[in-house]
MARKOLGU-488654 format. One line per 8 residues: number of its first residue (from 0); their letters; for each residue x, y, z of N, C-alpha, C. Coordinates in steps of 0.05 Angstrom, whole numbers. Layout:
// residues N
NUM) A) X,Y,Z,X,Y,Z,X,Y,Z | ...
END
This chain:
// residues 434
0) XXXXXXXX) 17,-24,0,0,0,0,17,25,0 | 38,20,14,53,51,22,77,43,-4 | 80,34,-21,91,34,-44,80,43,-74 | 52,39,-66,20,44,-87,29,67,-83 | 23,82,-59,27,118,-53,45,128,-64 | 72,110,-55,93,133,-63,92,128,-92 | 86,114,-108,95,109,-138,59,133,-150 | 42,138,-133,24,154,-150,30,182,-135
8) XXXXXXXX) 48,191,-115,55,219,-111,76,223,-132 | 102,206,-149,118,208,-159,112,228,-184 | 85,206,-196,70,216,-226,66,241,-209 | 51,261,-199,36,267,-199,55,290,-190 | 79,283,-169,100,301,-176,101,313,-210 | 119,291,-221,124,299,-242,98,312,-260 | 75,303,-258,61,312,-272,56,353,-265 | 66,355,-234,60,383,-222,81,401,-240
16) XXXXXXXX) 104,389,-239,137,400,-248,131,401,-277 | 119,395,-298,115,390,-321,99,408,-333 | 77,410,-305,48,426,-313,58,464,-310 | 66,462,-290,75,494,-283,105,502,-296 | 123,486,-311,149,494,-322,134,496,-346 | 118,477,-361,108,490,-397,79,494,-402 | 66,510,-391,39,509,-397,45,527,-425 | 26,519,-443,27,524,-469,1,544,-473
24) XXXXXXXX) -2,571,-495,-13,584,-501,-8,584,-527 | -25,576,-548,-23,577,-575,-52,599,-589 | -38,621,-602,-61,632,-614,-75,609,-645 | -107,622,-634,-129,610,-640,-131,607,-668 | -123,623,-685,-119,634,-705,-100,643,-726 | -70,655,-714,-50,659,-724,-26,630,-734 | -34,614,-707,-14,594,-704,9,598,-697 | 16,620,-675,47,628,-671,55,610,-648
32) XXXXXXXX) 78,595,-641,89,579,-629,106,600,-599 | 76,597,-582,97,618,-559,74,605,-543 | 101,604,-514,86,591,-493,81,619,-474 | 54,612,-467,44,638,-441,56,637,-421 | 57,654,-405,79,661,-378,70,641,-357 | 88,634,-345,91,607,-320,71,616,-303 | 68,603,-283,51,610,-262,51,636,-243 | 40,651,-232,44,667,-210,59,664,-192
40) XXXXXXXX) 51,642,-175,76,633,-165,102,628,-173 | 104,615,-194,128,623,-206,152,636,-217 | 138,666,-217,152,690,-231,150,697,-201 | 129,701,-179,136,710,-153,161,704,-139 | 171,671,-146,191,658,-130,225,658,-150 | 213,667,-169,249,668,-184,250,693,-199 | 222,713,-211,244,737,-213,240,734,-238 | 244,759,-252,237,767,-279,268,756,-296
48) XXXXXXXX) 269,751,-320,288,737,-333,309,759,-349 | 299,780,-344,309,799,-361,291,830,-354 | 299,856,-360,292,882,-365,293,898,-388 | 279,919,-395,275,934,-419,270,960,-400 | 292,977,-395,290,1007,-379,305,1027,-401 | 286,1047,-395,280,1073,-414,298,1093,-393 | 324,1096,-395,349,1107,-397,345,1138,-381 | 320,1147,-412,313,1179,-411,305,1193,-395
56) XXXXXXXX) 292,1175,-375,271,1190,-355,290,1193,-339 | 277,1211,-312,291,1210,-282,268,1206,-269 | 257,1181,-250,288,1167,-253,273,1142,-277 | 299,1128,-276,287,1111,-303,257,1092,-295 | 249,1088,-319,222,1076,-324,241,1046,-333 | 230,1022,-319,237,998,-327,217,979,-324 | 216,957,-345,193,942,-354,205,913,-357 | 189,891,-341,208,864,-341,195,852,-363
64) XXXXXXXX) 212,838,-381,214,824,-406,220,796,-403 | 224,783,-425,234,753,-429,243,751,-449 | 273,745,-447,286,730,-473,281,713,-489 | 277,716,-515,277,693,-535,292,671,-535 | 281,646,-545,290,621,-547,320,619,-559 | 313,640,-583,336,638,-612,346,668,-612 | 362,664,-629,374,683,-629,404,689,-607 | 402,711,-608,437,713,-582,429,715,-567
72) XXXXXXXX) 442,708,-542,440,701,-510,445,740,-495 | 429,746,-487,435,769,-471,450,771,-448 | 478,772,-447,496,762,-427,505,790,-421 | 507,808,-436,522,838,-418,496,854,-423 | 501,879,-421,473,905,-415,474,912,-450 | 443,918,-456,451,920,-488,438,954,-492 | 454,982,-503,443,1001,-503,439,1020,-521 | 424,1024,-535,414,1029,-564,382,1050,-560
80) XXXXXXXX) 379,1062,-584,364,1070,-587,333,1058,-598 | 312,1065,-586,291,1047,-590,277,1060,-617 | 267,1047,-633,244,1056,-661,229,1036,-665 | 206,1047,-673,191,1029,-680,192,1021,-712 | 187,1002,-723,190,1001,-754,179,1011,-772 | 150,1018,-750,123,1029,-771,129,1048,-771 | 153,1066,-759,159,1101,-761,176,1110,-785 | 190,1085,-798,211,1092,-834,199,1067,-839
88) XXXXXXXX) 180,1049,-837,179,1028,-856,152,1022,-861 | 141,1002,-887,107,1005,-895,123,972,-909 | 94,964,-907,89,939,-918,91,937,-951 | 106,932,-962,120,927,-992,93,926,-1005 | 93,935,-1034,68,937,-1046,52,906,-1048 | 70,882,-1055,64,861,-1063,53,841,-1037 | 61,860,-1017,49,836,-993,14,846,-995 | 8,830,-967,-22,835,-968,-36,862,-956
96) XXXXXXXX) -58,868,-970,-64,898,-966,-73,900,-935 | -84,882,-928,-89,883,-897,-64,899,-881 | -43,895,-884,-28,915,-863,-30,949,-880 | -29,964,-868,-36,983,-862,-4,1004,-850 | 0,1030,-859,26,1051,-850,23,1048,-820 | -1,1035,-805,7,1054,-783,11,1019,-765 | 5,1002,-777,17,978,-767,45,979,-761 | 47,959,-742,78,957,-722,81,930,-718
104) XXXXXXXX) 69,908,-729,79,885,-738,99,874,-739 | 114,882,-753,147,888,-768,143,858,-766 | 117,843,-795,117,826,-813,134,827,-838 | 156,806,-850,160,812,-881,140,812,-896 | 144,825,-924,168,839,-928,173,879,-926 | 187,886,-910,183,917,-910,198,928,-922 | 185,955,-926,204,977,-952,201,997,-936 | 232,1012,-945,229,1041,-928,209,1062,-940
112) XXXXXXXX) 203,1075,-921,178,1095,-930,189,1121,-916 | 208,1131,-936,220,1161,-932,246,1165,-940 | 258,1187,-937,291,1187,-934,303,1174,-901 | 290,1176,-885,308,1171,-852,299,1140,-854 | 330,1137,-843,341,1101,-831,359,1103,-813 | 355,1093,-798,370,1092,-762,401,1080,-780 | 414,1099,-768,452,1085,-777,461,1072,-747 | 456,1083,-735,471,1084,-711,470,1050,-698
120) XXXXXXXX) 475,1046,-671,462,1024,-652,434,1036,-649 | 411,1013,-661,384,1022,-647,370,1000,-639 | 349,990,-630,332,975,-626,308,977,-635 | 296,951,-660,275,963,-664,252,945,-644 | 222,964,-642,196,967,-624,176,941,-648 | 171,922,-646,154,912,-652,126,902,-641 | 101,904,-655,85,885,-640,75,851,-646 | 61,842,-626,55,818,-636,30,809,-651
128) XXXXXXXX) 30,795,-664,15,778,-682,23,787,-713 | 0,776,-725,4,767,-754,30,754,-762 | 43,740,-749,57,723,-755,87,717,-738 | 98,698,-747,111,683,-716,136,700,-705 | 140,705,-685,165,721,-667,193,712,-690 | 202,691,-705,227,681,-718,226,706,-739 | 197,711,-757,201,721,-783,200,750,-772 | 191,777,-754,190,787,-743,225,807,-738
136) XXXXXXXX) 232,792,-717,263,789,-712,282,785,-734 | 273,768,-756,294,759,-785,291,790,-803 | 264,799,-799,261,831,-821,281,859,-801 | 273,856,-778,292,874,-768,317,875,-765 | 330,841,-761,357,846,-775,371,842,-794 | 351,839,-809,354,852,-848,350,885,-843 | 334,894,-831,340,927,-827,363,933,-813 | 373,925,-803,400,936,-794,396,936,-763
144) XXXXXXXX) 376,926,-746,376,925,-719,398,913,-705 | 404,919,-673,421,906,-658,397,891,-644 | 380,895,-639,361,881,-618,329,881,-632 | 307,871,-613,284,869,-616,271,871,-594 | 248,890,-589,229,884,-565,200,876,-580 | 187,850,-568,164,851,-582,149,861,-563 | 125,867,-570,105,881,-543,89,851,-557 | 64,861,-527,42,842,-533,18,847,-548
152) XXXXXXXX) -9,836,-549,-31,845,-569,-38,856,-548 | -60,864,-553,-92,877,-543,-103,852,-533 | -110,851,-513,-117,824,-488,-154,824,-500 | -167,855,-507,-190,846,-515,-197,848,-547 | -175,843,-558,-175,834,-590,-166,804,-585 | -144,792,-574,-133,779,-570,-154,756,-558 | -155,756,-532,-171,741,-522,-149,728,-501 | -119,735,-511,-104,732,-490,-90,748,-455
160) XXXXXXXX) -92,736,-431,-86,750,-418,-57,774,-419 | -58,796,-411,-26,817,-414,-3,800,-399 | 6,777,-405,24,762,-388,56,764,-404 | 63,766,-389,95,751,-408,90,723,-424 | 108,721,-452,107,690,-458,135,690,-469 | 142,667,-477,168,651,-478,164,648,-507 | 186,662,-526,178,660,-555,198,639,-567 | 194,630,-585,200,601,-592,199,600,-632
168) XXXXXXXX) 216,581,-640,223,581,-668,213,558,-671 | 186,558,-697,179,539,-701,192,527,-732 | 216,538,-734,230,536,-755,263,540,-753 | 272,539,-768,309,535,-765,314,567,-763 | 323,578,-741,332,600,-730,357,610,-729 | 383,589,-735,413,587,-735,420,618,-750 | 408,628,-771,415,650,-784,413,686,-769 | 397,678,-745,382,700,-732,414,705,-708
176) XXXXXXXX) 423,731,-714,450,736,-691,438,755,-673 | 418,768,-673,411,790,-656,388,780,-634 | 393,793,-603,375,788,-584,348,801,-589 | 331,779,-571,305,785,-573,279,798,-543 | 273,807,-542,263,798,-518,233,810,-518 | 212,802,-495,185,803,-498,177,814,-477 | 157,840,-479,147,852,-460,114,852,-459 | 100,865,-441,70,857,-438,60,880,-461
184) XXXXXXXX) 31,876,-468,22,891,-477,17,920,-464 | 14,920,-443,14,950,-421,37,965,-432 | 66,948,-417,82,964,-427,98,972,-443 | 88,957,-476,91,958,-503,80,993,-508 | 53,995,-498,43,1016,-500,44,1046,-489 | 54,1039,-468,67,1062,-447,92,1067,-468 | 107,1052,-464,136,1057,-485,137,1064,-504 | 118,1047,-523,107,1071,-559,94,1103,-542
192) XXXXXXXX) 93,1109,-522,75,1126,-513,97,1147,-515 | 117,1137,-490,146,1153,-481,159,1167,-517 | 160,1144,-534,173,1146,-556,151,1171,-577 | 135,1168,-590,117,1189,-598,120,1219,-579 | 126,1218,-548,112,1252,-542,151,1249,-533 | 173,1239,-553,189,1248,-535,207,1270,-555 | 229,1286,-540,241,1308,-557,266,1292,-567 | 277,1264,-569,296,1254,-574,299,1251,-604
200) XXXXXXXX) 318,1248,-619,315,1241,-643,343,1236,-659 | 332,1206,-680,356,1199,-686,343,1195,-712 | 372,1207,-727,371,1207,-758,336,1210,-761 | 326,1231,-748,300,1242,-758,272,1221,-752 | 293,1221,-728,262,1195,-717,269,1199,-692 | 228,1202,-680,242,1204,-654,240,1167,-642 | 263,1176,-610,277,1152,-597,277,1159,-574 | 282,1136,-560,290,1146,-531,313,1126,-532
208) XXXXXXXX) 325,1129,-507,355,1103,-500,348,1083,-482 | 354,1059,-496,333,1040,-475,357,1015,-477 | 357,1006,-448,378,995,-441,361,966,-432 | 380,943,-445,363,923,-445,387,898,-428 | 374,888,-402,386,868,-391,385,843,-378 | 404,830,-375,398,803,-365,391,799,-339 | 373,796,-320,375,787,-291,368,755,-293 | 394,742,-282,398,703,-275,387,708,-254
216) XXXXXXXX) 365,690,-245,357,687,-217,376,658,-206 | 366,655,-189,378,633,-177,373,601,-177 | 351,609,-199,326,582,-204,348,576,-238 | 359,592,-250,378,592,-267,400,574,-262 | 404,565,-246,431,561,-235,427,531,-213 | 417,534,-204,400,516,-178,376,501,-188 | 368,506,-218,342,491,-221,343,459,-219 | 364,446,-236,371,419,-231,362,407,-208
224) XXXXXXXX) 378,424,-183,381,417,-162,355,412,-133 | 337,442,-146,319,446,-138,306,423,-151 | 299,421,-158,278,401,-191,283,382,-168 | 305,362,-167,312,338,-151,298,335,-123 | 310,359,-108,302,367,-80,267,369,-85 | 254,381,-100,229,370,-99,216,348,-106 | 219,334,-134,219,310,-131,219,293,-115 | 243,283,-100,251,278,-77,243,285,-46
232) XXXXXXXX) 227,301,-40,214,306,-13,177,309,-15 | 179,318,-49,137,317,-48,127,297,-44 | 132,268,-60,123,248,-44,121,244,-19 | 151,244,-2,146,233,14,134,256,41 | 131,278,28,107,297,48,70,282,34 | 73,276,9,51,270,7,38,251,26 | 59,220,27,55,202,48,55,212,60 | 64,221,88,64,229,107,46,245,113
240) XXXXXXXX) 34,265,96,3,271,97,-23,246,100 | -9,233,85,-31,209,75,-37,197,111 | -12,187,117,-11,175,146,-12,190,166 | -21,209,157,-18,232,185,-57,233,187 | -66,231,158,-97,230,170,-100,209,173 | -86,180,161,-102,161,175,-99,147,206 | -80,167,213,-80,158,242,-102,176,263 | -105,196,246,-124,214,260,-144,207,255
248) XXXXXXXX) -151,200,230,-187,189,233,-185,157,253 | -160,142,252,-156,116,267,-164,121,302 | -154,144,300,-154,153,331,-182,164,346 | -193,173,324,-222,178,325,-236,163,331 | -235,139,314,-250,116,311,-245,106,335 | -222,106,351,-224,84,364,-231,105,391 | -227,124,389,-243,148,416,-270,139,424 | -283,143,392,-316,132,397,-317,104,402
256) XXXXXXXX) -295,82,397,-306,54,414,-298,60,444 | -289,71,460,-278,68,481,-314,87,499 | -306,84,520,-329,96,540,-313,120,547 | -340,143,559,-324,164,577,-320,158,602 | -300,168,609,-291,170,634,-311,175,660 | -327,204,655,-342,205,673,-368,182,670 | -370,167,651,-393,156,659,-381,119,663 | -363,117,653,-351,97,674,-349,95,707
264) XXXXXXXX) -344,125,721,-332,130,745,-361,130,757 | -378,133,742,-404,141,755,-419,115,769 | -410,87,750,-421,61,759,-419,49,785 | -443,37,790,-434,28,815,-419,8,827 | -407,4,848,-385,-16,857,-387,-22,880 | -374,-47,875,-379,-60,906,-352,-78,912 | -353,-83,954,-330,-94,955,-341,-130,965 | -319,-148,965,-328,-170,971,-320,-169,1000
272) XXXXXXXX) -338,-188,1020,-327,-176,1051,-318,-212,1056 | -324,-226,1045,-322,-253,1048,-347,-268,1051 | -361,-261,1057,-392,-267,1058,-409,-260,1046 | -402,-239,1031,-423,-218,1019,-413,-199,1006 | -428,-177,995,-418,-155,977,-432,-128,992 | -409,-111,993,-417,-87,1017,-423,-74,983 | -445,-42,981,-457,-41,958,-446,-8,963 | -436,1,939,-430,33,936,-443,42,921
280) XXXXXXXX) -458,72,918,-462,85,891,-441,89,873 | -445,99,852,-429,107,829,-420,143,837 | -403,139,827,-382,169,831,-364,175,854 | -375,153,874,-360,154,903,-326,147,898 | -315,156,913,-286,154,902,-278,125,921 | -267,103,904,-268,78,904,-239,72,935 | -217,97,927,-198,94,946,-200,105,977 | -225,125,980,-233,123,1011,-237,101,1021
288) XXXXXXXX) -242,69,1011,-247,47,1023,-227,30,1029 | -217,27,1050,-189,-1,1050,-199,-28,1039 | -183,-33,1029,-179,-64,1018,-186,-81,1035 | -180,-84,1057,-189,-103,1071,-209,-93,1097 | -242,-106,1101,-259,-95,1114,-260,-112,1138 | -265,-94,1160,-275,-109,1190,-299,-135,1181 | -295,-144,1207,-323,-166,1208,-339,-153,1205 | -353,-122,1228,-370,-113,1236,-381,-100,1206
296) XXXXXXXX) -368,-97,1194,-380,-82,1170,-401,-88,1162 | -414,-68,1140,-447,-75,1138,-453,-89,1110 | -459,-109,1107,-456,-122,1086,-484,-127,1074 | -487,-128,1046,-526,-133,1041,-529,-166,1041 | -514,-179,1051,-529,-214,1057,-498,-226,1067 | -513,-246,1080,-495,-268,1102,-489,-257,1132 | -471,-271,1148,-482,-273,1166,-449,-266,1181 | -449,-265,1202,-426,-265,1229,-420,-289,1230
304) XXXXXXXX) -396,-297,1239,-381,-316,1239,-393,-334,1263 | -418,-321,1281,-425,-330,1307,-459,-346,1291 | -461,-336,1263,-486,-349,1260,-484,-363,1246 | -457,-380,1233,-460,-392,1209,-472,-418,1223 | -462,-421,1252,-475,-447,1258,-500,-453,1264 | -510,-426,1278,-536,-425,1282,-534,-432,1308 | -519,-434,1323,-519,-446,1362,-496,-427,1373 | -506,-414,1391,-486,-411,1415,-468,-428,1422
312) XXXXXXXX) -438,-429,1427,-420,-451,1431,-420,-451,1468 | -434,-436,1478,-439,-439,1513,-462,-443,1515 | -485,-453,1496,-514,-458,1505,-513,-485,1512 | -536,-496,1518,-535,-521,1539,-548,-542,1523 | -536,-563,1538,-544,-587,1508,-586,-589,1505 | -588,-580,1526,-616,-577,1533,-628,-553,1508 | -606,-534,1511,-612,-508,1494,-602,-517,1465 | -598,-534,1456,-582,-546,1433,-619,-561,1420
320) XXXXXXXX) -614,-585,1435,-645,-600,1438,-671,-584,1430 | -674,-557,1442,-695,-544,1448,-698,-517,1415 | -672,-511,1408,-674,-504,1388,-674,-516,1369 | -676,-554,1360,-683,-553,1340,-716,-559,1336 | -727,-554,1353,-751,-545,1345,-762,-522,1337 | -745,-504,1335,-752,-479,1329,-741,-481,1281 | -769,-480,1275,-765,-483,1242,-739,-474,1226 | -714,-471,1213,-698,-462,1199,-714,-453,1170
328) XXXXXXXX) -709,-424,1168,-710,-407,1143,-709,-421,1121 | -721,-422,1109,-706,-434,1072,-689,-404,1066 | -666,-411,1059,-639,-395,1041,-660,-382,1017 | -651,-360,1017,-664,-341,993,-643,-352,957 | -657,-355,944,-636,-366,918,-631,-343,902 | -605,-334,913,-593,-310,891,-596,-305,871 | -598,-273,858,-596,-277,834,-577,-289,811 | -566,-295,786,-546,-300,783,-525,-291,780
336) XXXXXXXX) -534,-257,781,-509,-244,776,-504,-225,810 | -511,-240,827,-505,-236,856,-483,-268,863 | -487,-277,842,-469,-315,855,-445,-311,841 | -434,-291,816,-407,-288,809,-387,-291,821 | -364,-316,822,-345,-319,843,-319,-306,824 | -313,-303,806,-287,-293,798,-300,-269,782 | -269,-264,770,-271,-233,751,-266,-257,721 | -274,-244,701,-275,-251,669,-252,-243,656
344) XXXXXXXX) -234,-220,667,-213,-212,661,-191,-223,661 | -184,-229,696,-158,-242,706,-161,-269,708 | -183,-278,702,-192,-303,721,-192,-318,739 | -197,-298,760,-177,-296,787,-210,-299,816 | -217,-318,823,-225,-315,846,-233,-288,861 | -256,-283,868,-251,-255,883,-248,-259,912 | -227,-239,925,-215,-248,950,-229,-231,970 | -216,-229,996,-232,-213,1010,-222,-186,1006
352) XXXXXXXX) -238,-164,1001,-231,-134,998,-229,-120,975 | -233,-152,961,-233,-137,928,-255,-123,929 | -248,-104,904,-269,-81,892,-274,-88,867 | -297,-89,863,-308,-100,835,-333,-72,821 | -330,-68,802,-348,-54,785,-361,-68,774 | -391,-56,781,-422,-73,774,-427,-56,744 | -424,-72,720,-436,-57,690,-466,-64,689 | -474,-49,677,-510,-44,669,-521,-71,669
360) XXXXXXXX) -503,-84,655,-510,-117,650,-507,-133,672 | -502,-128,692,-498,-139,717,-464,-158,713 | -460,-154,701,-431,-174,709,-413,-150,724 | -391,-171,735,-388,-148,755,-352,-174,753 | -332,-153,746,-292,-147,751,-280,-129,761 | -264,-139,768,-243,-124,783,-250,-98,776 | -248,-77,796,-254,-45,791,-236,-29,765 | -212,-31,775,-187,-23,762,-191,-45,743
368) XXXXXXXX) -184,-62,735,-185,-78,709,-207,-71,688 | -235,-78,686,-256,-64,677,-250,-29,670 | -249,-25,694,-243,11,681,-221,21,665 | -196,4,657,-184,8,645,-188,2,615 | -196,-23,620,-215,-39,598,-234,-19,576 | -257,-6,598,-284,8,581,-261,38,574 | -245,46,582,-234,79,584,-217,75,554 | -197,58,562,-178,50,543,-174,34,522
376) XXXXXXXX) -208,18,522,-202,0,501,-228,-7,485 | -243,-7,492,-279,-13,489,-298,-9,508 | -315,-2,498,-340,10,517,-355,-5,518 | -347,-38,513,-367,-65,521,-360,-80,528 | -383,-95,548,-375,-108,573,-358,-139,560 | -335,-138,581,-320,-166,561,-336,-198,556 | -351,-200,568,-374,-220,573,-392,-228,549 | -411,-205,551,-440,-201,526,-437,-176,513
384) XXXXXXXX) -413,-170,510,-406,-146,494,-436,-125,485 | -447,-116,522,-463,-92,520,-446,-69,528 | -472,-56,505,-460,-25,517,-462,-17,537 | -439,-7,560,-439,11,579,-450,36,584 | -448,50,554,-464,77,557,-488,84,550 | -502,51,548,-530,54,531,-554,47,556 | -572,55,565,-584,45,596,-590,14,594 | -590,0,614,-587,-33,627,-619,-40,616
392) XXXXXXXX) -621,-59,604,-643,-80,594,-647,-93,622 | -678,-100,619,-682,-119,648,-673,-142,646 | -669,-154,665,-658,-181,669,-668,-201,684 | -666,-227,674,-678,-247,693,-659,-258,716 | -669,-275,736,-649,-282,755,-637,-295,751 | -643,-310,719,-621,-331,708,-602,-318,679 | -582,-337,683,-571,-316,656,-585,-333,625 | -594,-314,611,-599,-324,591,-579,-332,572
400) XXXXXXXX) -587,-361,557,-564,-374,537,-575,-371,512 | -567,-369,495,-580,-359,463,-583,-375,449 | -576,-405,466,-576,-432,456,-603,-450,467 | -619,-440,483,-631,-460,497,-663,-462,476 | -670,-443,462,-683,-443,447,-696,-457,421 | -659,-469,416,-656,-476,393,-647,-505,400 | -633,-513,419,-624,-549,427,-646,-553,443 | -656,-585,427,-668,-596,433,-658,-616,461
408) XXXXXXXX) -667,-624,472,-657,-647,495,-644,-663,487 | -625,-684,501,-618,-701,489,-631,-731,509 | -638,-746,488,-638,-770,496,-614,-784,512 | -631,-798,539,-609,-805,557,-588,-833,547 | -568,-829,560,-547,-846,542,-552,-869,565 | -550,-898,535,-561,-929,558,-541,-936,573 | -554,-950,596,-535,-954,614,-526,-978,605 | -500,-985,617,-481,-995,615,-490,-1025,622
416) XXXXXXXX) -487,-1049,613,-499,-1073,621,-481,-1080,641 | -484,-1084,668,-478,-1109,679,-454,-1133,679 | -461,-1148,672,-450,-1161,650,-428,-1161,627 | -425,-1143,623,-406,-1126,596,-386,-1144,597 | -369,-1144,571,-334,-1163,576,-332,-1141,557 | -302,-1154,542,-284,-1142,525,-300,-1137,501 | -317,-1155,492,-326,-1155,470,-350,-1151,466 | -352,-1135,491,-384,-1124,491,-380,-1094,474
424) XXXXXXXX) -397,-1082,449,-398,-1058,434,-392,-1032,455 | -388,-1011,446,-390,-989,460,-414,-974,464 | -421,-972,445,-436,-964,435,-467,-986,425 | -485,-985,450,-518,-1005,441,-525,-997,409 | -551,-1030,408,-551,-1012,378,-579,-1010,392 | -594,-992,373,-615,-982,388,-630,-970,362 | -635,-989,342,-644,-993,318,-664,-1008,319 | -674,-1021,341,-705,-1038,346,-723,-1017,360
432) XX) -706,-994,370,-729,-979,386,-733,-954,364 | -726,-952,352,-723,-931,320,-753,-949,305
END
């Protein structure tokens, strides 16, 4: 069983590690190959992968991004001038009329639309859709870009949430040398915002200076390790969850078989005096009584050690004579559960001074044995397994057998002949009286 567990917390690990490292977002319609941003928790606990901060301001404006799959690895600070494409470039006569001058796509194939072209280090401003992040990135560094920021769509054109995603080549990328990186739709738009109302301008476009960098978290570096370390401890918190309730519901269960305390303590008890049974209420505290009781004590049946005979040992043989004319009592015939000579527990004789606890059902053990019994272990009597905490059924003065109902008598077994030798049967045959 505890092998079943750990081998379905394992999957289920892995299935958790699998589920929150690639959840996939594919548009509905375009078909672009980009996975949507990791979990909440996830970007809470390791940290944005990268930055896109706007230089110009005081103090700077900075916006967390994500690096592309392909392309160059962003390893030092990258700092260039930002443009958007749709500000010197228009969609070539021969592509499709759907794009539009004031589109920012930066889909192939583009033509310049003016005399001004960025010479310098710049970065160009793209947005997303109409077609995949690889072809995108391939036209801008056919324009002469050092870098790429893509922004995101419109969440209510889109249908997608403003999240970061992880952009990805669904095609051979080896030719692509320039970094990429991906920012939300919010602050795609704040930033075309900064760039339009600003006084900066390069080769007759305006720009701002936007400094683009790497932050390694530590999930970078440690993920392996981490990965293992969870693997390796979820199960066995899962078990240990697992067995942690089933000892609590175990413990429960066995709470409700056991009796309460106060209504154990409450039963009544009694001591044996040697003759008889001296009789207590219930709740009386059992250790004000010594173990061992005087003669004189007050007992509910039998007699002084001066009446078992029934004669004075100084009366006169005359007075001996004279009392047996006087009639003897018929003995009263106990009930049966007043004639109990041992306990059911120890199977032990009851001695003089023992204390015995009387249950509902009339059987009646050792005080301390029984009460440890109903407290600690079951709340029914060890005998006829009644309930203690349920009120006492009447009873007859005999004990009833659950058998006598159902066995018939038996025919008396023949006596033995007389006569008998070796080779007399054991067994009569008794097939003439049949």
């Amino acid at each position: 069983m505890v092998f079943g567990l750990l081998c379905v917390s394992y999957i289920n690990a892995l299935l958790f590690l699998i589920t929150i490292a690639h959840p996939l977002g594919v548009h509905p319609t375009i078909g672009l190959h980009a996975k949507s941003e990791r979990a909440w928790l996830w970007g809470w606990a390791w940290g944005t992968e990268s930055t896109v901060s706007v230089v110009d301001r005081d103090p700077a404006v900075t916006f967390p991004s994500r690096p592309a799959a392909f392309g160059a690895e962003i390893s030092d600070p990258l700092l260039g001038y930002v443009i958007p494409l749709s500000s010197f470039t228009t969609p070539c006569a021969r592509n499709d009329t759907r794009y539009t001058r004031l589109d920012n796509s930066g889909c192939p194939v583009l033509c310049l639309a003016g005399d001004h072209k960025p010479t310098e280090t710049w970065i160009a401003l793209v947005q997303r859709g109409k077609c995949e992040f690889v072809k995108k990135v391939r036209e801008a560094q056919r324009l002469g870009a050092k870098a790429v920021v893509v922004g995101g769509e419109d969440p209510d054109i889109s249908g997608f949430p403003d999240t970061l995603v992880n952009m990805y080549s669904p095609e051979d990328s080896s030719d692509i040398k320039i970094a990429a990186t991906y920012i939300k739709y919010s602050d795609y738009m704040q930033l075309h915002s900064f760039i339009t109302n600003s006084n900066t301008t390069h080769s007759g476009l305006r720009t701002l200076s936007l400094l683009i960098t790497a932050e390694y978290s530590a999930w970078e570096w440690y993920s392996p390790i981490i990965t293992f370390i969870v693997i390796l401890l979820l199960p066995s918190a899962l078990t240990f969850v697992t067995l942690l309730i089933h000892r609590v519901r175990a413990a429960r269960a066995a709470q409700r078989d056991r009796a309460p305390e106060d209504i154990v303590r409450n039963l009544p008890w009694r001591v044996w005096t040697g003759t008889g049974w001296e009789k207590h209420e219930g709740g009386e505290d059992s250790n004000s009584v010594p173990d061992v009781l005087p003669i004189e004590a007050d007992i509910e049946e039998g007699t002084s050690p001066k009446d078992v005979s029934g004669v004075d040992e100084d009366s006169t043989p005359a007075d001996k004579t004279a009392s047996t004319s006087i009639p003897v009592p018929t003995p009263t015939i106990q009930p049966w559960f007043e004639s109990q000579l041992e306990c059911a527990i120890c199977l032990s004789e009851f001695a003089k001074g023992d204390k015995v606890r009387v249950l509902p059902c009339h059987h009646i053990f050792h005080l301390h044995e029984v009460d440890e019994w109903l407290i600690q272990r079951k709340k029914l009597c060890p005998v006829c397994k009644a309930d203690v905490t349920l009120p006492p059924r009447a009873l007859s003065d005999t004990p009833a057998s659950p058998q006598q109902d159902e066995e018939t008598p038996l025919a008396p077994l023949p006596t033995p002949s007389t006569n008998a030798t070796e080779r007399t049967p054991l067994l009569s045959n008794t097939s003439e009286e049949h």
